[in-house]
N, C-alpha and C positions, 0 to 999 in steps of 0.2 A: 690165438689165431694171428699168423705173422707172414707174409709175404715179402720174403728178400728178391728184390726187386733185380740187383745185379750180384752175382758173385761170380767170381771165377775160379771155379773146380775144377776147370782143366789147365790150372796153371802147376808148374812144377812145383811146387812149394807141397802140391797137395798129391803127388804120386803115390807115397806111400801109406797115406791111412786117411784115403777120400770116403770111402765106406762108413768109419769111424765117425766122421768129421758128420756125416749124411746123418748116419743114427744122432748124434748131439742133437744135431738143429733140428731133428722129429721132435726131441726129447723136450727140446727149449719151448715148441709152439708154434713153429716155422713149418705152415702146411705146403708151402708153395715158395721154389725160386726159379730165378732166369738166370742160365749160365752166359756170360758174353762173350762171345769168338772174335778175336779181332785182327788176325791174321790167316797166312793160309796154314798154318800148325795149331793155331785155336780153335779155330772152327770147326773142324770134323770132331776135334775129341769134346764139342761143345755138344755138337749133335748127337755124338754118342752116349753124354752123359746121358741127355735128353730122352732116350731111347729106351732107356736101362731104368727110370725111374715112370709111374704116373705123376706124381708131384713137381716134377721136373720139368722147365723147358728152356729154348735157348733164342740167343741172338744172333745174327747173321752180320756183320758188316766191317770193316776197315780204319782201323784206328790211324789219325793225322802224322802221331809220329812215325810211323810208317807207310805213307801214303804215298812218299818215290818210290816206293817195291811193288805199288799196283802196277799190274801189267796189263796187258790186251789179254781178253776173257774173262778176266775175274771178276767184274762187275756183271758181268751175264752169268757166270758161276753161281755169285750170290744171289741173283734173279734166280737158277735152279732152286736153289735150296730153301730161298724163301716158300717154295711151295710145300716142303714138308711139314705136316703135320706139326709138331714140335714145337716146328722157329715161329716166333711173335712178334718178331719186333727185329726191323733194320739199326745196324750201330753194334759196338758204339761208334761213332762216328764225330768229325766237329774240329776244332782246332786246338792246336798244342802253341804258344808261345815260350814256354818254357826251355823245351828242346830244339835245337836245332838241327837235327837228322835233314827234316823235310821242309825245301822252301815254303815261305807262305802261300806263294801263289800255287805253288804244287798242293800243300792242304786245301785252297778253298777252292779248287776245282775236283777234286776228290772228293767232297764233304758236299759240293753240289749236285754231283752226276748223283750220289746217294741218294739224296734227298730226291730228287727227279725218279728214283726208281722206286724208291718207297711208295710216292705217290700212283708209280704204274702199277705196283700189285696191291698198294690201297693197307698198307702197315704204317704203325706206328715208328719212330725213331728214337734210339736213345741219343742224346747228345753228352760228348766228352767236351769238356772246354776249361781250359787255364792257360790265365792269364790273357783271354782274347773274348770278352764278353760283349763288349760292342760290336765288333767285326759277325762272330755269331750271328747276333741277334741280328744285325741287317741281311746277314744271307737268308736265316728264316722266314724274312720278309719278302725279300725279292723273287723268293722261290717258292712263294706262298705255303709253305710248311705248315699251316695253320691246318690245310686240307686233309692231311693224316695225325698230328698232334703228337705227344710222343712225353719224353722223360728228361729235364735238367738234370742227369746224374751227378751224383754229389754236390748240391748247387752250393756254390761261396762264392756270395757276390750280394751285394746290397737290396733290399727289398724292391726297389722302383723295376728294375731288371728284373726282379721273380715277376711283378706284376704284368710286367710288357710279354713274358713267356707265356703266362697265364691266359691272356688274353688273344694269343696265338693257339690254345689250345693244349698247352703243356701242362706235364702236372712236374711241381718243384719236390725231387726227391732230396733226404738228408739222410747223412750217414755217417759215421765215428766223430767227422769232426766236432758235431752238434753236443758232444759229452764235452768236448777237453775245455778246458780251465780257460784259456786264454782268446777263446774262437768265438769273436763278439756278432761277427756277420751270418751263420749259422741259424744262432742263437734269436736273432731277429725276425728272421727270416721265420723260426718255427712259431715264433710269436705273432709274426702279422698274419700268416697268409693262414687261408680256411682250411682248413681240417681237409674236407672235398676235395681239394686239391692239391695235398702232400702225400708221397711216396715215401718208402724208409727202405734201407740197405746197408751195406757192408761194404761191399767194394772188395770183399776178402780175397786172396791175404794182405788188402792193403788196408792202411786206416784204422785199427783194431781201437773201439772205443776205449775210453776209461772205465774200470782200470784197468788194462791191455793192453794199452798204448805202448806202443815197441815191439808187441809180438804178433805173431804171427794171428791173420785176423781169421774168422772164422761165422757158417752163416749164425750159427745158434746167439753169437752178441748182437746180431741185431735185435734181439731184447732188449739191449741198453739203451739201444735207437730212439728206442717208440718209450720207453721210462722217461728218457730225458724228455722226450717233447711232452706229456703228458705230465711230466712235471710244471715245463714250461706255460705249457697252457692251463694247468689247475685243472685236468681232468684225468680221467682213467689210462692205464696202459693198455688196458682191456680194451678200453673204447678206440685211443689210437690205432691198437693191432687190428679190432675189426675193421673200423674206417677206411683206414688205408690197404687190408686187405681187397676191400670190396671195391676203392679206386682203380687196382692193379689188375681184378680180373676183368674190370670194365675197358681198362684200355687195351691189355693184350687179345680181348675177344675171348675169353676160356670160359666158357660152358662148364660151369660146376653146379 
């Protein structure tokens, strides 16, 4: 029982054998994912995945590095669509440092209006963030984000920081990096914080856990996900997969 949290099956990597890709992760354990849309060419084929499967759902929101290309409408667009059936959850959204496409101050007014609208139709949020974990965190605050709660995707970053999210109402999800050899902060992270409060994912096709690492990533490795932490922690994979299953339908609101 496995619940990948983020993947994106509507990304091109995955046109030619997304079907395929669907049967594995049945195959693996993986009852349940959320596609995430984060542009205007993600989102509709997020939605439609969403449509085409029962186990399927998706995200609706605006990724930072692309947050100059937001235009007039499209935050009320996402407001439409948030109302479909399907979509669970606003995002991903948050801040990129890494890349420089979009000024800072162009992300963290993009990444605000979001969160401001999450809270108008009462959704959770996924947050993107590298290399900007302070900055985050204080918008989360200011904009009282705690009110809807939401998802650290991919969290790498120091435990004190998982906690302060935690206590905003976030659940700390982990995902490939938490396998590889050298990812000490991960690794921490699936060690201190409670079981209740961790998410597992893929990020596919990015991040492909060990040993996979390099290729293209896919949901059914989020098996490896939930092994490693259940290693980590001296307990069941079983027990992770359900856990964290049963955190995810709790946040996105899914009636199963």
């Amino acid at each position: 029982m496995l619940f990948d949290t983020h993947v994106h099956l509507n990304a091109k990597q995955f046109e030619e054998d997304r079907e395929e890709v669907i049967q594995r992760a049945t195959a693996a354990g993986v009852q349940y994912m959320v596609v995430v849309g984060f542009d205007r060419e993600t989102i509709p084929l997020a939605i439609e995945i969403a449509e085409s499967y029962d186990h399927i759902y998706a995200a609706v929101g605006w990724h930072p590095v692309d947050a100059i290309d937001m235009e007039a409408g499209d935050l009320e667009w996402l407001e439409q669509l948030s109302q479909h059936p399907k979509v669970v959850a606003i995002g991903e959204m948050g801040l990129d440092y890494h890349w420089d496409k979009s000024p800072v101050e162009v992300q963290k007014e993009v990444f605000r209006k979001q969160i401001q609208l999450a809270k108008k139709v009462k959704m959770p949020i996924i947050i993107h963030n590298r290399e900007a974990t302070e900055d985050i965190v204080s918008i989360l605050k200011e904009e009282n984000a705690g009110e809807v709660g939401g998802i650290m995707h991919c969290y790498n970053d120091v435990v004190e920081y998982a906690h302060q999210c935690i206590d905003m109402n976030f659940y700390i999800s982990l995902g490939g990096p938490v396998t590889f050899k050298n990812a000490k902060k991960p690794k921490e992270v699936a060690e201190a914080i409670e079981l209740d409060r961790l998410l597992i994912e893929t990020d596919c096709p990015f991040l492909a856990p060990h040993p996979n690492r390099g290729k293209r990533n896919e949901p059914a490795y989020v098996q490896l996900v939930a092994e490693k932490i259940a290693e980590i922690k001296g307990i069941s994979a079983e027990e992770v997969g359900r856990k964290t299953t049963e955190n995810a339908l709790n946040l996105f609101n899914i009636q199963k």
